[in-house]
N, C-alpha and C positions, 0 to 999 in steps of 0.2 A: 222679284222682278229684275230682270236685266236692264241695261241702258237701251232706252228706244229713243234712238239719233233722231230720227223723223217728229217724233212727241217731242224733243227738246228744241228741234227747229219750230215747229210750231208755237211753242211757248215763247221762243225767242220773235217769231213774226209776231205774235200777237201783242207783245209790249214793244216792238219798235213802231208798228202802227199806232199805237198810241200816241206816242210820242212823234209824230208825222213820218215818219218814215227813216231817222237814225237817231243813233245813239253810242255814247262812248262805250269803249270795249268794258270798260272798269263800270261802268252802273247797269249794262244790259248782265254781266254775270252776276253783281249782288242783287239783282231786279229777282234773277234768277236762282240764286240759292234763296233767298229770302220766301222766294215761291215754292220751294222742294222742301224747307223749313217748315211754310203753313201747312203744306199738306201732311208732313207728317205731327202736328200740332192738332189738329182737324182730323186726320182721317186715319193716324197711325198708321201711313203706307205712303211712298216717293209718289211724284209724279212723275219724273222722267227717269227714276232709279238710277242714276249716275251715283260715282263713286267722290264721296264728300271726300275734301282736300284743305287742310288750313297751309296758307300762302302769305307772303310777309304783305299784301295788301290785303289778305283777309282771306274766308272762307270762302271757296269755291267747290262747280261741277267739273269734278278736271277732265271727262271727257268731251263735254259741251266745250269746256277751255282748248282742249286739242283743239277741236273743227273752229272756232272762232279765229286761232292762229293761224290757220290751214296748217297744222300739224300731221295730220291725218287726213286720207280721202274720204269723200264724201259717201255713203253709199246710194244708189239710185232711191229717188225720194225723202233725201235725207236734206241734211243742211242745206247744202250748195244750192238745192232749188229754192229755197227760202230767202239767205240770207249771201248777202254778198262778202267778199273778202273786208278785212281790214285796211283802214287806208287813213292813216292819221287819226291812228287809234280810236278809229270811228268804224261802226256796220252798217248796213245799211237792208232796207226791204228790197227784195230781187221784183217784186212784183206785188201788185196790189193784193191784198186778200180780206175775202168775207168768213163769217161763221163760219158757211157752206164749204169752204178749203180743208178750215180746220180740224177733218177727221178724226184725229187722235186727239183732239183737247173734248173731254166731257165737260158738260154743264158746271159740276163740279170743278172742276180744274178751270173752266173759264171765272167763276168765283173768286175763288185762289188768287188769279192773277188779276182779277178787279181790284180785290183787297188789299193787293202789295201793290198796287200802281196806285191806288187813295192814297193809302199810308206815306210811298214810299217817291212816289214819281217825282213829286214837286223838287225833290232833293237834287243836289249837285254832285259828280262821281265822287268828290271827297267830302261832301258830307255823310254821303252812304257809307261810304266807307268806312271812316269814323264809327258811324252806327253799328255797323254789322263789330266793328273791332269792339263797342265800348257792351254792346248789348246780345251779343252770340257768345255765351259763354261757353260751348263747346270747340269755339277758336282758340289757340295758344300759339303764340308769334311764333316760329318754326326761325327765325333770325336765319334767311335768305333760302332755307330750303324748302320742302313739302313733307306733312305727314297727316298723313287719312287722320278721318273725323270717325270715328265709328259712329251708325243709329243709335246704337244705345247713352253715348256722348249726347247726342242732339235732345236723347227723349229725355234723359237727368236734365240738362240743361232748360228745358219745355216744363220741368216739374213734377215729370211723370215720378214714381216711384222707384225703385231700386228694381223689386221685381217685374213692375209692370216695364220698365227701360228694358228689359233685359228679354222679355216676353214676345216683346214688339220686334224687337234687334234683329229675334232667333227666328222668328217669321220671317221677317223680311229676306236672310242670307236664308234661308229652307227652299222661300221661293227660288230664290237667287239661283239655288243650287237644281234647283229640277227644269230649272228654263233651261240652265247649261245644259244639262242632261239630254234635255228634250230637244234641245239645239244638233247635239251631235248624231242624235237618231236618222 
């Protein structure tokens, strides 16, 4: 599965609503890896298939991290109608939203991000933070730079197996590889 920007805004809308309508830059993205963490814990497969990144504040979607800095344009339906820029390292909801909006979040994946908002909401960005550093064992301090997480990192780290890590991984980049494909068609 490739990065679907729009499914990662929507996941981003639907825990800043939660949370009345903003949230720090630093716990809306662990809200969010924390959330691509369960589902491949859960269901062996991303929910917004972004490319895992360990970062000296922790583990990140570094292409959801692009569009949150405005790093990148948005594409039509994607972030920007969701989620507003950054502004003292705050986001913010661009506009209200019901279930009904959120097209690309299934049942499933609204789950997901029920589960990591119980678990995880109540928390402060630096105690998340903390968390995700003391208890994501597929994070290793990159000391100022960035270096991918592979799936199969994440799936050891979850307790999968050696083979079943490795099973899962090759799935996943196979999709990975035929979306592309199918992308340039």
């Amino acid at each position: 599965m490739m990065f679907n920007e729009r499914k990662a805004a929507q996941m981003a809308a639907y825990l800043l609503d939660k949370r009345g309508g903003t949230m720090s830059h630093l716990k809306l993205m662990k809200l969010l890896y924390l959330a691509e963490r369960e589902a491949l814990a859960r269901y062996g497969a991303p929910m917004a298939g972004d490319h895992l990144v360990a970062m000296p504040q922790g583990p990140v979607l570094s292409q959801t991290l692009n569009h949150m800095d405005g790093d990148v344009e948005s594409s039509p339906g994607g972030w920007d109608e969701w989620v507003s820029g950054k502004a003292n390292n705050e986001l913010s909801l661009k506009r209200d939203v019901s279930r009904d909006d959120l097209d690309e979040l299934s049942d499933a994946d609204i789950e997901v991000l029920d589960h990591v908002w119980e678990q995880f909401g109540h928390m402060t960005r630096w105690k998340i933070r903390d968390y995700a550093h003391e208890n994501c064992r597929e994070w290793k301090n990159p000391h100022g730079s960035s270096v991918p997480i592979s799936y199969r990192k994440v799936f050891l780290a979850l307790g999968r197996s050696n083979d079943e890590a490795s099973e899962l991984s090759d799935r996943i980049e196979s999709e990975r590889s035929l979306d592309r494909l199918l992308a340039e068609l």
